[in-house]
Structures are given as structure tokens and as C-alpha cells.
matplotlib code that plots the C-alpha trace (Angstrom):
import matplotlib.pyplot as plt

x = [87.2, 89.0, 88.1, 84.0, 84.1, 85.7, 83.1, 80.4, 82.3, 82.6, 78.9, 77.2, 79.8, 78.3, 75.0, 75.7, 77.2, 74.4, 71.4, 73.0, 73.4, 70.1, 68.1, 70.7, 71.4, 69.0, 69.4, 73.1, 73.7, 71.7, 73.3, 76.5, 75.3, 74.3, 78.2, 79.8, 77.9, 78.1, 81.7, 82.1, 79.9, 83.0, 86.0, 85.1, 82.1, 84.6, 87.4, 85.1, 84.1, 86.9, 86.2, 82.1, 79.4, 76.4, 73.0, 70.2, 69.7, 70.1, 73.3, 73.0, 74.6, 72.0, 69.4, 70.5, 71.1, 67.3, 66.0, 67.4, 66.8, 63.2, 61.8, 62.1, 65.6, 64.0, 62.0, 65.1, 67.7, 65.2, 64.9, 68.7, 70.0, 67.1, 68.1, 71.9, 71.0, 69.7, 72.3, 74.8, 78.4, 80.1, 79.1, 78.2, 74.1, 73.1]
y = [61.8, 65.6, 65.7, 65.6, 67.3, 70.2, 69.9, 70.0, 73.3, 74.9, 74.5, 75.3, 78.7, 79.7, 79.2, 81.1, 83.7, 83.8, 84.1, 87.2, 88.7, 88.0, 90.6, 93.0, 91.3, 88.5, 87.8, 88.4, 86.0, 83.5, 83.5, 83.4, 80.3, 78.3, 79.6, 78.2, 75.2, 74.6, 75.1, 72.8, 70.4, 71.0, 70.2, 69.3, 66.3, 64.3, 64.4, 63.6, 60.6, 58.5, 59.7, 59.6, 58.2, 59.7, 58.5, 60.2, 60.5, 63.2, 64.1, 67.2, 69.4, 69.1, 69.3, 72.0, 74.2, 72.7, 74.1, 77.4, 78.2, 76.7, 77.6, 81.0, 81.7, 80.5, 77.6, 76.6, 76.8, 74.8, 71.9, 71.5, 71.8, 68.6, 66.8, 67.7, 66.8, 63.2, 62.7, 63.3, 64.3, 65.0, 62.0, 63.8, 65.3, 61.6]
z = [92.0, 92.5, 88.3, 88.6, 92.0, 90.4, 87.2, 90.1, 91.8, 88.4, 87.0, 90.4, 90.7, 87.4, 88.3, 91.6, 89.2, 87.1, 89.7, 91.1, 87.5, 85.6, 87.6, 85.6, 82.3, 82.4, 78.2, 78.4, 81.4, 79.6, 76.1, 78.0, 79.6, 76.3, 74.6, 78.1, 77.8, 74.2, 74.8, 77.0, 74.9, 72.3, 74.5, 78.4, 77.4, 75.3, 78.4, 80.8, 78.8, 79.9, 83.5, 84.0, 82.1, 81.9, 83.6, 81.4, 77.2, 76.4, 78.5, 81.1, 78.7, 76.3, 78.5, 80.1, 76.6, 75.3, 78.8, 78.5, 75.2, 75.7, 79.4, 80.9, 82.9, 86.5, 85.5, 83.6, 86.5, 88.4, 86.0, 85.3, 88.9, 89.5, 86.8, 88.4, 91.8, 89.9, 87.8, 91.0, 88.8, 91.9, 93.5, 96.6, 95.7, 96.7]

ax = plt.figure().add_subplot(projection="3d")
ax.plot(x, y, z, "-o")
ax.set_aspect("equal")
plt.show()
């Protein structure tokens, strides 16, 4: 349980992160969004395997890379944190 509540603590802190940032850099604080999420596509999905299994096709990784390199940065953030607040990875967005 402490595993996906910290998952949960990490991705909403880098949104948090990233909403204050993006009226600054808003390309640079998306590119570094899709590296940190391909990133963790590459090395934190296939640990968290064993511990969660995911709700939705395509996971929330993917969906959340496809929106942001698809939708404009606010529409995006809007879209993955419902599909987040659906998919529940903390447990605790009920």
C-alpha cells in the first residue's frame, strides 16, 4: 500500500511542479514530462506490475504521454489527472 501511495505522491508533485512552471517554460516542462514518463514506462511500470494492475487499455502512462504530445499542456493535465482520479493508483481518489 505505502508502494502506490508514494507513486500517487510522486506523479501528483510533478504535476504540482509543472503547473507552476509552464507559464515560464511551458515546452521545456512538457518535454520533460514525456522523458520522466517514458522513463518510468522503462523501469517503474514493470515493478509496479507485481504490485497493481492496471484498470484501463492503454495503461495511464501511455495515455498520459499520447495526451501530451497530442492535446495542448492544459487540456492535457486535465484529461490525465481524470483518467487518474478513475483509475484510483493510490487507492485513496475513490
Amino acid at each position: 500500500m505505502a508502494l502506490k501511495t508514494s507513486v500517487a505522491a510522486v506523479f501528483l508533485a510533478l504535476l504540482t511542479f509543472s503547473v507552476l512552471m509552464v507559464a515560464v517554460f511551458p515546452a521545456q516542462v512538457q518535454g520533460a514530462e514525456i522523458t520522466l514518463l517514458g522513463c518510468y514506462r522503462q523501469v517503474g511500470s514493470p515493478i509496479m506490475q507485481y504490485f497493481v494492475r492496471c484498470r484501463f487499455q492503454p495503461s495511464c502512462a501511455v495515455y498520459a504521454l499520447e495526451k501530451l504530445k497530442t492535446e495542448n499542456f492544459w487540456k492535457a493535465h486535465l484529461e490525465i489527472v481524470r483518467r487518474l482520479a478513475r483509475c484510483s493508483p493510490a487507492g485513496i481518489l475513490l
